[in-house]
N, C-alpha and C positions, 0 to 999 in steps of 0.2 A: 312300464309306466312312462307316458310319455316326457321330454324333457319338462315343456312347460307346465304340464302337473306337478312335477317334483318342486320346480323350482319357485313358483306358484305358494306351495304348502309351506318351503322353507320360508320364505317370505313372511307368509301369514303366522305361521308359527312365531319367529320373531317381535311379529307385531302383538300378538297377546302377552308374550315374554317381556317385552318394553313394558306393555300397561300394568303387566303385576308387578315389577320391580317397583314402576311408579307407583301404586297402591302402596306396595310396602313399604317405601320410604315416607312416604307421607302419615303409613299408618304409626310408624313406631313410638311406642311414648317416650323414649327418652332422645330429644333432637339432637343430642349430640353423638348418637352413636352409630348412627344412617345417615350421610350427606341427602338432604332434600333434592329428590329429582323434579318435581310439582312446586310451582308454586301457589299456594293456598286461597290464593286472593283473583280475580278474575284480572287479566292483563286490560289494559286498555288497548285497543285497538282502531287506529287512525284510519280517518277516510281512505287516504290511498289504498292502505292494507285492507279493507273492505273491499274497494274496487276491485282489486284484486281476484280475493275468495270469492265475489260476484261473479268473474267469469266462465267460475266451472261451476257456476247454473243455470250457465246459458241454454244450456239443451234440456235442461230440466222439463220436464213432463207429468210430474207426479202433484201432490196435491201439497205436503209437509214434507220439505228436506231434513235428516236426519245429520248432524253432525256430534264429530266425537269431542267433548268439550275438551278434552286436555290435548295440547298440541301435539303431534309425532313425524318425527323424520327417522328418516335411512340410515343414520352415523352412531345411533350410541352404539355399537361396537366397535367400531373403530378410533382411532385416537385422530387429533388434529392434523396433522400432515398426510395421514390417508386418504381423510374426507376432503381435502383440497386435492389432493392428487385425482383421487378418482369422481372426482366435480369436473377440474380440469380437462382431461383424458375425452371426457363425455361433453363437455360444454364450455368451447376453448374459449368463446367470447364472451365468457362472464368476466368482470372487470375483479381485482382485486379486491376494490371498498366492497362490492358487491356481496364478494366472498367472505372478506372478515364480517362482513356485520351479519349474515348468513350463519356463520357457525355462530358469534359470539351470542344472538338473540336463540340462538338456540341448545345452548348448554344445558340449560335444565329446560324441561317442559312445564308450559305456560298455560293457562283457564282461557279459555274464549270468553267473551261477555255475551250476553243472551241479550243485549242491544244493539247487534251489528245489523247492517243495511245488507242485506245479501241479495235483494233483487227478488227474494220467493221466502214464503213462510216455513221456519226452521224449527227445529229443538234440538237444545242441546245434550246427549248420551255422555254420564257420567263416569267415571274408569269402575266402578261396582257396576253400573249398568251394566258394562260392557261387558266386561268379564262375566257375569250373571247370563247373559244372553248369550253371547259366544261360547261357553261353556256346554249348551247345550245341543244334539245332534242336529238338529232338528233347528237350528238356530233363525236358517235362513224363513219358514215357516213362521215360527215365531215372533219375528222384528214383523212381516207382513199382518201380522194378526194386529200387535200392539201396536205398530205405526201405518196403518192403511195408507197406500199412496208415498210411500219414502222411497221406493226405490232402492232400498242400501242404504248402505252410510257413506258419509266424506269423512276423511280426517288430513288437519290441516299441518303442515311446521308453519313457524313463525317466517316472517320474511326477510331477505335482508336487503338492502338500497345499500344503490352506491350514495355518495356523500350529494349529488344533487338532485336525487329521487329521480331519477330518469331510466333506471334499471332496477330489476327486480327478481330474486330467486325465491323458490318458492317448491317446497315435495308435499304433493298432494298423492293419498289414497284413495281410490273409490272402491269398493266392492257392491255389487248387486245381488250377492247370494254366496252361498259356502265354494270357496275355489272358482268363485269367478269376479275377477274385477282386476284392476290395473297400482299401478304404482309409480311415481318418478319424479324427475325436477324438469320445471318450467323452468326457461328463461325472458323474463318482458323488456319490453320496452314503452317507456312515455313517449308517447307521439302527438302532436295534433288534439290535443288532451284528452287523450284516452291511453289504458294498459294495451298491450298487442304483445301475443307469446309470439315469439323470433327466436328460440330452439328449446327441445324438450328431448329427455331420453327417458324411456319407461325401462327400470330393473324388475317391475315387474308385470306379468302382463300374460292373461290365460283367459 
């Protein structure tokens, strides 16, 4: 098996493991006895943070972009001094604010709103979708049938800014079919008033 397959599956594996966890906290009837990973209510999400998720569809091609409504990053396995560690390690010039507000908006995972400005016509795939569709062999077939023209799916984490929004992190997913598509964290910059990625590292990537 080659590396990048393996590591590839692990990955993706992970990433359906996140959404059911998230499903199942969200599902449980009694709130007190599963800390909420989802929160229930669609996040707001600010222009800048649009700008943002806008620039990974800039190459977009397709007819309807496919995004996953509930947010997901790289760290719920790992505990807080990890996730900085191995942020750091990987992306030396992210600034600190950058960093805390990075993990802090991203502790639990957060609703996309289905009013964001992304530059291309979207829909939002809800964590039952997901899992409904990813569950099945055949999946990548399937999203092509029900969403002609998507391409894949995106899924986003939340972002975090240093304190005078001039910096920005950000781990986006993309897949285009079963074990193929990327994974990782952007790092931007405000310039000349526009976002511009100024480093990125993909953990995954087949």
């Amino acid at each position: 098996m080659p590396a990048s397959y393996g590591k590839y599956l692990l990955a993706f594996s992970c990433f359906i493991v996140a959404t059911a966890c998230s499903l199942i906290a969200v599902s449980s009837p009694d709130p007190t006895a599963t800390p909420t990973m989802t929160d229930s209510l669609p996040t707001t999400i600010e222009q800048g943070d649009q700008a943002i998720y806008a620039l990974f569809f800039a190459d977009f091609s397709g007819t309807t972009a496919v995004v996953r409504e509930d947010t997901f990053d790289d760290t719920y396995t790992q505990n807080e001094q990890e996730t900085r560690d191995y942020i750091l390690s990987n992306l030396s010039d992210v600034s600190n604010e950058t960093l805390n507000s990075y993990i802090e908006r991203n502790v639990v995972s957060s609703k996309l709103p289905a009013t964001m400005n992304l530059g291309v016509d979207y829909i939002l795939l809800s964590t039952p979708e997901f899992l409904e569709l990813t569950s099945k062999s055949n999946w990548g077939e399937v999203l092509k049938e029900t969403y002609p023209g998507s391409e894949g799916f995106v899924a986003f984490s939340r972002i975090g800014f240093n304190n005078s929004h001039t910096q920005a992190l950000v781990y986006v997913t993309r897949v285009t079919a079963p074990l193929v598509g990327e994974g990782g964290y952007y790092l931007l910059e405000y310039n000349a008033g526009q976002w511009k990625i100024i480093g990125q590292f993909l953990n995954v990537n087949t």
